[in-house]
C-alpha positions as CSV (number, residue, x, y, z in Angstrom):
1,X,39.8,-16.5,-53.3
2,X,37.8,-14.7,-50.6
3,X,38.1,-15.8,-47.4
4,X,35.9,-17.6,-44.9
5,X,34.5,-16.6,-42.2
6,X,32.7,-18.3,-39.1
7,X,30.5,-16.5,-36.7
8,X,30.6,-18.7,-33.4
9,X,27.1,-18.9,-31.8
10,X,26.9,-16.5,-28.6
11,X,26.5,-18.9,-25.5
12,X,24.5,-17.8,-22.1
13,X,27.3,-18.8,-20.3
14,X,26.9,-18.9,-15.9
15,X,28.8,-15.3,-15.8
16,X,26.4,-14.1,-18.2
17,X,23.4,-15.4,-16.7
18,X,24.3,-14.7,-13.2
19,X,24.8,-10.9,-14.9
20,X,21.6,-10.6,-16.8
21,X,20.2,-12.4,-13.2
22,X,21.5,-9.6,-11.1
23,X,20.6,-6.8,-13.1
24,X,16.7,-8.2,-13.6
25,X,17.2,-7.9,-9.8
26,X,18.3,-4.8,-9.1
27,X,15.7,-3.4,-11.2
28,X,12.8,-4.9,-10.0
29,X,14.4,-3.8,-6.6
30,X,14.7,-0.5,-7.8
31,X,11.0,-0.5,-9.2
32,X,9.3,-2.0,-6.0
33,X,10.9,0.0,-3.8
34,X,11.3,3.7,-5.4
35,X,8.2,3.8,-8.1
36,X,5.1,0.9,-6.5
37,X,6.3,2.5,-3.2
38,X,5.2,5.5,-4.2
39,X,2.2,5.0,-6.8
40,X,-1.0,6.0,-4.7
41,X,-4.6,4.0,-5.7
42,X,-7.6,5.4,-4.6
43,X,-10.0,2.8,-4.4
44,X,-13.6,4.3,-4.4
45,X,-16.2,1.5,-2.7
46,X,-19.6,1.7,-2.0
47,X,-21.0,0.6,1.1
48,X,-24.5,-0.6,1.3
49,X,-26.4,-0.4,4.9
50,X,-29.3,-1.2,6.0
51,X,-31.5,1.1,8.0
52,X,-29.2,4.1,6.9
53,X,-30.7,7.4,8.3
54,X,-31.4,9.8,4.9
55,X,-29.2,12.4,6.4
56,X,-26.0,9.8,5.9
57,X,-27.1,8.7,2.0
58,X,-23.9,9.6,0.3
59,X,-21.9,10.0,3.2
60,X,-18.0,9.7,2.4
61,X,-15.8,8.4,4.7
62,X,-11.7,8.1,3.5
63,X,-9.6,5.4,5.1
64,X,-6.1,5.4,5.3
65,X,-3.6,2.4,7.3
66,X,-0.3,1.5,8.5
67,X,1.6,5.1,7.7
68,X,4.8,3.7,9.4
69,X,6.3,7.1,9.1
70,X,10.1,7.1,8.5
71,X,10.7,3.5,8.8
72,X,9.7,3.7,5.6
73,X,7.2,6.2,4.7
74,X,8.9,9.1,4.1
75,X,6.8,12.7,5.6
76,X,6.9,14.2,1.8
77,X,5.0,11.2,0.9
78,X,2.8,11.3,3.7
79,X,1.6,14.6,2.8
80,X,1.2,13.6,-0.7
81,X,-1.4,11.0,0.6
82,X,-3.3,13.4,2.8
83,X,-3.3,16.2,-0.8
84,X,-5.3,13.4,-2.8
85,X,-7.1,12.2,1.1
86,X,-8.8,16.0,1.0
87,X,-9.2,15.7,-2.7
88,X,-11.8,13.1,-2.2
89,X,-14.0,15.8,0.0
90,X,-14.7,13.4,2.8
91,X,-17.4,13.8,5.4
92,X,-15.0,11.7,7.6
93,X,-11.4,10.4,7.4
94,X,-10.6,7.1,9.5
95,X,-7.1,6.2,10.3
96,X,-6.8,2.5,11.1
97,X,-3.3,2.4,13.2
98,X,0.5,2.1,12.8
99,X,1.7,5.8,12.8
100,X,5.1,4.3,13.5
101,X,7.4,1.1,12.9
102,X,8.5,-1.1,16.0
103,X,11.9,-1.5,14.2
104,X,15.5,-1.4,13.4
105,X,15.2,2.2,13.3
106,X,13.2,2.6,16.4
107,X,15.6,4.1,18.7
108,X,16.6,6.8,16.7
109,X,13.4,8.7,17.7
110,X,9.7,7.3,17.4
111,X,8.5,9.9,19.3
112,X,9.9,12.5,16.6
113,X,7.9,10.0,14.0
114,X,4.5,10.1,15.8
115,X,4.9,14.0,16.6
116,X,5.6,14.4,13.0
117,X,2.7,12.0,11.3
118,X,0.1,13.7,13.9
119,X,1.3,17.3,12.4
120,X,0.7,16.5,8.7
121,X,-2.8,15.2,9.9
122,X,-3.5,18.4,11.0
123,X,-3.5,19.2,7.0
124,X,-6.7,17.0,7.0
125,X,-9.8,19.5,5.7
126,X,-12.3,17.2,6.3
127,X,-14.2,18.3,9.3
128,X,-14.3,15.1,11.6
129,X,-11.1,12.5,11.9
130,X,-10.1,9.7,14.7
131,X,-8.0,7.2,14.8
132,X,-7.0,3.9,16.9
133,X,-3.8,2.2,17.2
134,X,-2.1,-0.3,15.8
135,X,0.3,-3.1,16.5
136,X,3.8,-1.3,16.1
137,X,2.2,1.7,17.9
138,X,1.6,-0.3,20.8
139,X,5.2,-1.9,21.0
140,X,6.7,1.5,20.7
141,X,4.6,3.0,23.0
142,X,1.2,3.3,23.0
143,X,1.0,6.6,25.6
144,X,3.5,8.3,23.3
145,X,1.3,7.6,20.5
146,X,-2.0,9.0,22.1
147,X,-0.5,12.0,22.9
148,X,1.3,13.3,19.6
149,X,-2.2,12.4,17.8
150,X,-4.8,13.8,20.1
151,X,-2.4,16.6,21.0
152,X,-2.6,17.8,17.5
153,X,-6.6,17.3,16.7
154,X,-7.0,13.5,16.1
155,X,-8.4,12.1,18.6
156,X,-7.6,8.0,19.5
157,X,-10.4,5.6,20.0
158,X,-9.2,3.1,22.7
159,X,-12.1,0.4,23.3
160,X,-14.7,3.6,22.9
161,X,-17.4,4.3,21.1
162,X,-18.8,8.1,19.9
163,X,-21.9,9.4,18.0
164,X,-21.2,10.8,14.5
165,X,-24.0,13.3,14.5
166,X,-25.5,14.8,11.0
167,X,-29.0,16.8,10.2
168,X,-30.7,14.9,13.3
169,X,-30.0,11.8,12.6
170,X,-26.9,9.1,13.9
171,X,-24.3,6.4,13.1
172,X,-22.2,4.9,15.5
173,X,-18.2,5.4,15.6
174,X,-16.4,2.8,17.5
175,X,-12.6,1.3,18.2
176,X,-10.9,-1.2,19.8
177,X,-7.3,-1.5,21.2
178,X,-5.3,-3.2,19.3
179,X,-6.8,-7.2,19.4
180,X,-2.8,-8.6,18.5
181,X,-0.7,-6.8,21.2
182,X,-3.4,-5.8,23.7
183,X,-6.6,-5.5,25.2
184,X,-9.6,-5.2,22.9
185,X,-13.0,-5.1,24.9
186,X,-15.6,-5.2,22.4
187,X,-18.2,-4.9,25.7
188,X,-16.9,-1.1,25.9
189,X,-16.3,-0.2,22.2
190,X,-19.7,-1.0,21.1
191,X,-23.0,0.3,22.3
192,X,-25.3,-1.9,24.0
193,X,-28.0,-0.7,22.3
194,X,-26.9,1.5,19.5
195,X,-30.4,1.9,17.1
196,X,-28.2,3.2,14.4
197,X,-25.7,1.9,12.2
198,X,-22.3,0.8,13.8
199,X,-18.9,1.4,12.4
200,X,-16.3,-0.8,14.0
201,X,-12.4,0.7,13.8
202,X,-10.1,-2.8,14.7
203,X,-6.6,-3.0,13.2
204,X,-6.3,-6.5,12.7
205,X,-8.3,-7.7,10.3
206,X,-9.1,-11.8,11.5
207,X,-10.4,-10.0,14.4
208,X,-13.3,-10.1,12.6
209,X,-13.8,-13.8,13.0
210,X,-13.9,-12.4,17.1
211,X,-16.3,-9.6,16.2
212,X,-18.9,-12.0,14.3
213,X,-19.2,-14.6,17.3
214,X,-19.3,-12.0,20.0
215,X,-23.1,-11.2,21.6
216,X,-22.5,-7.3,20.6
217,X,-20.8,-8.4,16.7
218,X,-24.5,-8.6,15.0
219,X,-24.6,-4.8,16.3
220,X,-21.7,-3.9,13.9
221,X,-22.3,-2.5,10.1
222,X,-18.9,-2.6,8.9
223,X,-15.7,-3.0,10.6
224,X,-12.6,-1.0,9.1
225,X,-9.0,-2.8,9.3
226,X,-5.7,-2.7,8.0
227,X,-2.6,-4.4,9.0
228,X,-1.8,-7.0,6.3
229,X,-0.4,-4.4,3.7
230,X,-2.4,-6.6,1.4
231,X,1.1,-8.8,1.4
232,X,2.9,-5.7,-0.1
233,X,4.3,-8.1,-2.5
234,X,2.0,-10.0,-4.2
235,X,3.4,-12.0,-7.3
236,X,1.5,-13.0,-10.4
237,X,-0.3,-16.4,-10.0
238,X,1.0,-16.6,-6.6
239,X,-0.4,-13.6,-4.8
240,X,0.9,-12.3,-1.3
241,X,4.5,-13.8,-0.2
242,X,4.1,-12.7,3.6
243,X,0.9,-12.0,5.6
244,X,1.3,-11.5,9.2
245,X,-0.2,-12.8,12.2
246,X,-4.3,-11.5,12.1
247,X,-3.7,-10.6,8.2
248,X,-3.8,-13.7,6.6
249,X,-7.8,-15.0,6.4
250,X,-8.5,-11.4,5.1
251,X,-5.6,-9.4,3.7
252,X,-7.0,-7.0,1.5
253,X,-10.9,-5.6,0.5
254,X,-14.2,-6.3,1.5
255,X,-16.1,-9.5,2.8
256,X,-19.3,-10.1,4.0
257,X,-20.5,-11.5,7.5
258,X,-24.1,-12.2,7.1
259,X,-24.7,-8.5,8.4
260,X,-21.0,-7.1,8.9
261,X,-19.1,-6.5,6.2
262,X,-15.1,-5.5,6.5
263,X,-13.0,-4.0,4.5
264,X,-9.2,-4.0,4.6
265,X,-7.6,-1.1,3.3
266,X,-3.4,-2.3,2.4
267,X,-2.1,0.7,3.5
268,X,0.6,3.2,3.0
269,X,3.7,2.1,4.5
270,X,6.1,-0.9,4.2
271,X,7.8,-3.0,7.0
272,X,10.6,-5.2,6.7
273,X,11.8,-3.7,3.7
274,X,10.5,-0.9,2.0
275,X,9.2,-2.9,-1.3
276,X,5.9,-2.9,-2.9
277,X,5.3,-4.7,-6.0
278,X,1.7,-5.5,-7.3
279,X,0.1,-4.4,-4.5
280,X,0.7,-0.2,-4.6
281,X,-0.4,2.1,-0.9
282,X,-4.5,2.5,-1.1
283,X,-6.5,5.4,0.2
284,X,-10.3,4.0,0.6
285,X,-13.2,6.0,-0.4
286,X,-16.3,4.7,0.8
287,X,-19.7,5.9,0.2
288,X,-22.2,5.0,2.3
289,X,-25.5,3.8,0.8
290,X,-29.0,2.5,1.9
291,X,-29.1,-1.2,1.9
Protein backbone atom coordinates (compact mmCIF):
# COMPACT_ATOMS: atom_id res chain seq x y z
CA UNK A 1 0.00 0.00 0.00
CA UNK A 2 1.76 3.25 -0.71
CA UNK A 3 2.29 5.54 1.79
CA UNK A 4 0.90 8.80 2.85
CA UNK A 5 2.16 11.80 2.91
CA UNK A 6 1.29 15.31 4.45
CA UNK A 7 2.81 18.47 3.41
CA UNK A 8 2.37 20.98 6.53
CA UNK A 9 1.35 24.51 5.34
CA UNK A 10 4.52 26.92 5.65
CA UNK A 11 3.65 29.55 8.44
CA UNK A 12 5.02 33.35 8.48
CA UNK A 13 6.07 32.87 11.75
CA UNK A 14 7.52 36.37 13.92
CA UNK A 15 11.29 35.11 13.12
CA UNK A 16 10.36 34.92 9.67
CA UNK A 17 8.66 38.08 9.39
CA UNK A 18 11.01 40.07 11.43
CA UNK A 19 13.69 38.41 8.69
CA UNK A 20 11.90 39.15 5.51
CA UNK A 21 11.22 42.75 7.68
CA UNK A 22 14.95 43.35 8.00
CA UNK A 23 16.05 42.48 4.81
CA UNK A 24 13.11 44.76 2.93
CA UNK A 25 15.09 47.20 5.08
CA UNK A 26 18.27 46.90 4.39
CA UNK A 27 17.66 47.03 0.85
CA UNK A 28 15.72 50.00 0.57
CA UNK A 29 18.57 51.35 2.85
CA UNK A 30 20.93 50.21 0.52
CA UNK A 31 18.90 51.69 -2.55
CA UNK A 32 18.24 55.17 -1.05
CA UNK A 33 21.33 55.69 0.03
CA UNK A 34 23.97 54.19 -2.61
CA UNK A 35 21.75 54.25 -6.15
CA UNK A 36 18.68 57.59 -5.49
CA UNK A 37 21.78 59.19 -3.86
CA UNK A 38 23.46 59.14 -6.74
CA UNK A 39 20.83 59.27 -9.80
CA UNK A 40 21.13 62.95 -11.19
CA UNK A 41 17.63 64.70 -12.78
CA UNK A 42 18.02 67.48 -14.83
CA UNK A 43 14.99 69.33 -14.78
CA UNK A 44 14.75 71.70 -17.88
CA UNK A 45 12.04 74.83 -16.90
CA UNK A 46 11.13 77.61 -18.75
CA UNK A 47 10.85 80.83 -17.21
CA UNK A 48 8.58 83.36 -18.62
CA UNK A 49 9.37 87.33 -17.93
CA UNK A 50 7.93 90.08 -18.61
CA UNK A 51 9.70 92.99 -20.27
CA UNK A 52 12.66 90.59 -21.09
CA UNK A 53 15.38 92.50 -23.17
CA UNK A 54 15.64 90.49 -26.82
CA UNK A 55 19.31 90.04 -26.14
CA UNK A 56 18.24 87.56 -22.95
CA UNK A 57 15.43 85.42 -25.12
CA UNK A 58 16.77 82.01 -24.53
CA UNK A 59 19.04 82.79 -21.97
CA UNK A 60 20.10 79.59 -19.86
CA UNK A 61 20.75 79.84 -16.51
CA UNK A 62 21.79 76.22 -14.45
CA UNK A 63 21.02 75.98 -10.82
CA UNK A 64 22.48 73.79 -8.50
CA UNK A 65 21.86 73.60 -4.20
CA UNK A 66 22.85 72.29 -0.95
CA UNK A 67 26.36 70.36 -2.24
CA UNK A 68 27.15 69.52 1.46
CA UNK A 69 30.45 68.26 0.28
CA UNK A 70 31.73 65.17 2.30
CA UNK A 71 29.14 65.04 4.82
CA UNK A 72 27.68 63.38 2.35
CA UNK A 73 28.34 64.35 -1.01
CA UNK A 74 31.17 62.66 -1.99
CA UNK A 75 33.83 65.17 -4.52
CA UNK A 76 33.66 62.24 -7.38
CA UNK A 77 30.05 62.91 -7.36
CA UNK A 78 30.35 66.49 -7.19
CA UNK A 79 32.25 66.54 -10.28
CA UNK A 80 29.86 64.27 -11.87
CA UNK A 81 27.19 67.06 -11.38
CA UNK A 82 29.26 69.90 -12.72
CA UNK A 83 30.10 67.17 -16.24
CA UNK A 84 26.23 67.14 -16.92
CA UNK A 85 26.07 71.19 -15.24
CA UNK A 86 28.48 72.22 -18.55
CA UNK A 87 26.60 69.81 -20.64
CA UNK A 88 23.62 71.94 -20.49
CA UNK A 89 25.76 75.00 -22.14
CA UNK A 90 24.64 77.65 -19.70
CA UNK A 91 24.87 81.35 -20.16
CA UNK A 92 25.03 81.40 -16.27
CA UNK A 93 25.27 78.87 -13.40
CA UNK A 94 23.79 79.87 -9.92
CA UNK A 95 24.70 78.13 -6.78
CA UNK A 96 22.11 78.59 -4.06
CA UNK A 97 24.24 77.83 -0.74
CA UNK A 98 25.37 74.91 1.57
CA UNK A 99 28.92 74.07 0.20
CA UNK A 100 29.43 72.30 3.54
CA UNK A 101 27.46 70.34 6.42
CA UNK A 102 27.29 71.96 10.11
CA UNK A 103 27.62 68.38 11.42
CA UNK A 104 28.83 65.30 13.16
CA UNK A 105 31.66 65.36 10.89
CA UNK A 106 32.36 69.06 11.07
CA UNK A 107 35.51 69.11 13.01
CA UNK A 108 37.34 66.88 11.01
CA UNK A 109 37.97 69.74 8.48
CA UNK A 110 35.24 72.07 6.85
CA UNK A 111 37.61 74.21 5.63
CA UNK A 112 39.28 71.25 3.60
CA UNK A 113 35.43 70.69 2.37
CA UNK A 114 34.82 74.31 1.18
CA UNK A 115 38.50 74.52 -0.38
CA UNK A 116 37.71 71.38 -2.11
CA UNK A 117 33.92 72.22 -3.53
CA UNK A 118 35.31 75.79 -4.60
CA UNK A 119 38.13 73.77 -6.78
CA UNK A 120 35.78 71.47 -8.68
CA UNK A 121 33.76 74.76 -9.45
CA UNK A 122 36.59 76.01 -11.09
CA UNK A 123 35.63 73.03 -13.69
CA UNK A 124 32.49 75.18 -14.45
CA UNK A 125 32.82 76.29 -18.56
CA UNK A 126 30.08 78.52 -18.42
CA UNK A 127 31.40 81.95 -18.58
CA UNK A 128 29.66 83.77 -15.55
CA UNK A 129 28.96 81.91 -11.98
CA UNK A 130 28.09 83.33 -8.26
CA UNK A 131 26.92 82.09 -5.45
CA UNK A 132 25.41 82.97 -1.83
CA UNK A 133 25.46 81.12 1.30
CA UNK A 134 23.56 79.01 2.95
CA UNK A 135 22.50 77.93 6.39
CA UNK A 136 25.24 75.23 7.37
CA UNK A 137 27.81 77.62 5.60
CA UNK A 138 27.06 80.18 7.95
CA UNK A 139 27.22 77.95 11.22
CA UNK A 140 30.50 76.58 10.07
CA UNK A 141 31.86 79.73 9.14
CA UNK A 142 30.71 81.99 6.86
CA UNK A 143 34.35 83.99 6.37
CA UNK A 144 35.85 80.61 5.68
CA UNK A 145 33.31 80.01 3.20
CA UNK A 146 33.70 83.35 1.24
CA UNK A 147 37.21 82.89 0.90
CA UNK A 148 37.64 79.17 -0.56
CA UNK A 149 34.81 80.24 -3.18
CA UNK A 150 35.78 83.65 -4.27
CA UNK A 151 39.43 82.65 -3.92
CA UNK A 152 38.95 80.15 -6.67
CA UNK A 153 36.62 82.27 -9.31
CA UNK A 154 33.06 82.25 -7.66
CA UNK A 155 32.27 85.05 -6.40
CA UNK A 156 29.60 85.19 -3.11
CA UNK A 157 26.75 87.54 -3.17
CA UNK A 158 26.21 88.75 0.43
CA UNK A 159 23.07 91.24 0.51
CA UNK A 160 24.43 92.60 -3.18
CA UNK A 161 23.20 93.14 -6.17
CA UNK A 162 25.29 93.08 -9.81
CA UNK A 163 24.42 93.75 -13.49
CA UNK A 164 24.44 90.65 -15.81
CA UNK A 165 25.32 92.49 -18.97
CA UNK A 166 24.58 90.88 -22.63
CA UNK A 167 24.51 92.67 -26.34
CA UNK A 168 23.54 96.13 -24.62
CA UNK A 169 20.96 95.21 -22.82
CA UNK A 170 20.51 94.05 -18.68
CA UNK A 171 19.00 91.80 -16.05
CA UNK A 172 19.58 92.22 -12.57
CA UNK A 173 21.64 89.52 -10.26
CA UNK A 174 20.94 89.80 -6.70
CA UNK A 175 21.58 87.80 -3.09
CA UNK A 176 20.79 87.91 0.25
CA UNK A 177 22.56 86.53 3.40
CA UNK A 178 21.31 83.75 4.57
CA UNK A 179 17.40 84.89 5.89
CA UNK A 180 17.47 81.61 8.71
CA UNK A 181 20.85 82.13 10.48
CA UNK A 182 21.56 85.78 9.63
CA UNK A 183 21.12 89.02 8.30
CA UNK A 184 19.26 89.32 4.98
CA UNK A 185 18.75 93.11 3.91
CA UNK A 186 16.62 93.08 1.04
CA UNK A 187 17.12 97.17 1.05
CA UNK A 188 20.85 96.40 -0.24
CA UNK A 189 20.35 93.26 -2.33
CA UNK A 190 17.86 94.79 -4.59
CA UNK A 191 18.18 97.83 -6.66
CA UNK A 192 16.05 100.66 -5.93
CA UNK A 193 15.24 101.18 -9.22
CA UNK A 194 16.44 98.42 -11.35
CA UNK A 195 14.37 98.99 -15.00
CA UNK A 196 15.29 95.50 -15.86
CA UNK A 197 14.37 92.13 -14.78
CA UNK A 198 15.49 91.12 -11.21
CA UNK A 199 16.79 87.68 -10.22
CA UNK A 200 16.69 87.22 -6.53
CA UNK A 201 19.45 84.41 -5.06
CA UNK A 202 17.84 83.55 -1.17
CA UNK A 203 18.46 80.08 0.33
CA UNK A 204 15.55 79.58 2.16
CA UNK A 205 12.71 79.22 0.27
CA UNK A 206 9.57 80.75 2.78
CA UNK A 207 11.63 83.70 2.55
CA UNK A 208 9.66 84.34 -0.23
CA UNK A 209 6.55 85.06 1.84
CA UNK A 210 9.30 88.12 3.25
CA UNK A 211 10.31 88.96 -0.33
CA UNK A 212 6.43 89.42 -1.61
CA UNK A 213 5.39 91.87 1.26
CA UNK A 214 8.59 93.90 1.29
CA UNK A 215 8.28 97.58 -0.67
CA UNK A 216 11.38 96.43 -3.00
CA UNK A 217 9.69 92.37 -3.48
CA UNK A 218 7.26 93.66 -6.61
CA UNK A 219 10.91 94.56 -8.14
CA UNK A 220 11.89 90.88 -8.14
CA UNK A 221 11.27 88.44 -11.36
CA UNK A 222 12.17 85.23 -9.85
CA UNK A 223 13.73 84.32 -6.76
CA UNK A 224 16.09 81.07 -6.83
CA UNK A 225 16.17 78.80 -3.46
CA UNK A 226 17.08 75.60 -2.20
CA UNK A 227 17.31 74.36 1.25
CA UNK A 228 14.43 71.90 1.75
CA UNK A 229 16.15 68.91 -0.30
CA UNK A 230 12.60 68.61 -1.55
CA UNK A 231 12.17 66.33 1.82
CA UNK A 232 14.92 63.91 0.36
CA UNK A 233 12.57 61.33 1.24
CA UNK A 234 9.31 61.59 -0.02
CA UNK A 235 7.10 58.40 0.28
CA UNK A 236 4.21 57.48 -2.02
CA UNK A 237 0.86 59.01 -1.05
CA UNK A 238 2.54 60.64 1.80
CA UNK A 239 5.19 62.85 0.26
CA UNK A 240 8.12 64.54 2.25
CA UNK A 241 8.79 62.96 5.85
CA UNK A 242 11.02 66.04 7.10
CA UNK A 243 11.14 69.60 5.84
CA UNK A 244 13.13 71.95 7.74
CA UNK A 245 12.57 75.23 9.22
CA UNK A 246 12.00 77.94 5.93
CA UNK A 247 11.41 74.67 3.66
CA UNK A 248 8.17 73.57 4.42
CA UNK A 249 5.41 76.14 2.56
CA UNK A 250 7.61 75.57 -0.61
CA UNK A 251 9.89 72.60 -0.72
CA UNK A 252 10.37 71.84 -4.11
CA UNK A 253 9.58 73.68 -7.91
CA UNK A 254 8.07 76.64 -8.93
CA UNK A 255 5.14 78.94 -7.60
CA UNK A 256 3.84 82.05 -8.61
CA UNK A 257 3.54 85.41 -6.59
CA UNK A 258 1.41 87.60 -8.70
CA UNK A 259 4.74 88.87 -10.40
CA UNK A 260 7.58 86.73 -8.61
CA UNK A 261 7.77 83.49 -9.29
CA UNK A 262 10.26 80.95 -7.24
CA UNK A 263 11.62 77.99 -7.85
CA UNK A 264 13.18 75.52 -5.44
CA UNK A 265 15.77 73.44 -6.83
CA UNK A 266 16.04 69.97 -4.08
CA UNK A 267 19.60 69.87 -4.33
CA UNK A 268 22.58 67.60 -4.36
CA UNK A 269 23.42 66.64 -1.04
CA UNK A 270 21.86 64.85 2.01
CA UNK A 271 21.87 65.88 5.78
CA UNK A 272 21.11 63.72 8.54
CA UNK A 273 21.60 60.75 6.81
CA UNK A 274 22.80 60.27 3.52
CA UNK A 275 19.28 58.77 2.07
CA UNK A 276 17.31 59.77 -0.91
CA UNK A 277 14.37 57.96 -2.01
CA UNK A 278 11.73 59.47 -4.38
CA UNK A 279 13.14 62.61 -4.52
CA UNK A 280 16.75 61.95 -6.57
CA UNK A 281 19.67 65.41 -6.52
CA UNK A 282 18.28 68.08 -9.36
CA UNK A 283 20.33 70.29 -11.56
CA UNK A 284 17.82 73.16 -12.89
CA UNK A 285 17.93 74.37 -16.29
CA UNK A 286 16.07 77.37 -16.85
CA UNK A 287 15.40 79.19 -20.02
CA UNK A 288 14.47 82.46 -19.79
CA UNK A 289 11.55 83.58 -22.00
CA UNK A 290 9.48 86.81 -22.88
CA UNK A 291 6.40 86.93 -20.74
Amino acid sequence: MAGITTERPALLTRRNFLLGSGVSAAAMAFYSAEISRHEIDVVPHPIAIANLPTPFHGYRIVQISDIHLDEYTEPFFLERIIHKVNALSADLVLLTGDFVTHGAFTFLDANHAANRCAEIFTTITAPLRYAILGNHDVAVDAPMVIRALSGKGTPVLVNQFLPIDRNGARIWLCGVDDPGTSHPDLDLAIPAKPNAPVILMAHEPDYADVVTAHPRGPLVDLMLSGHSHGGQVRLPFVGPLILPPMGEKYPWGHYRFNKMQLYVNRGIGTVGLPFRFNCPPEVTLLTLQPA
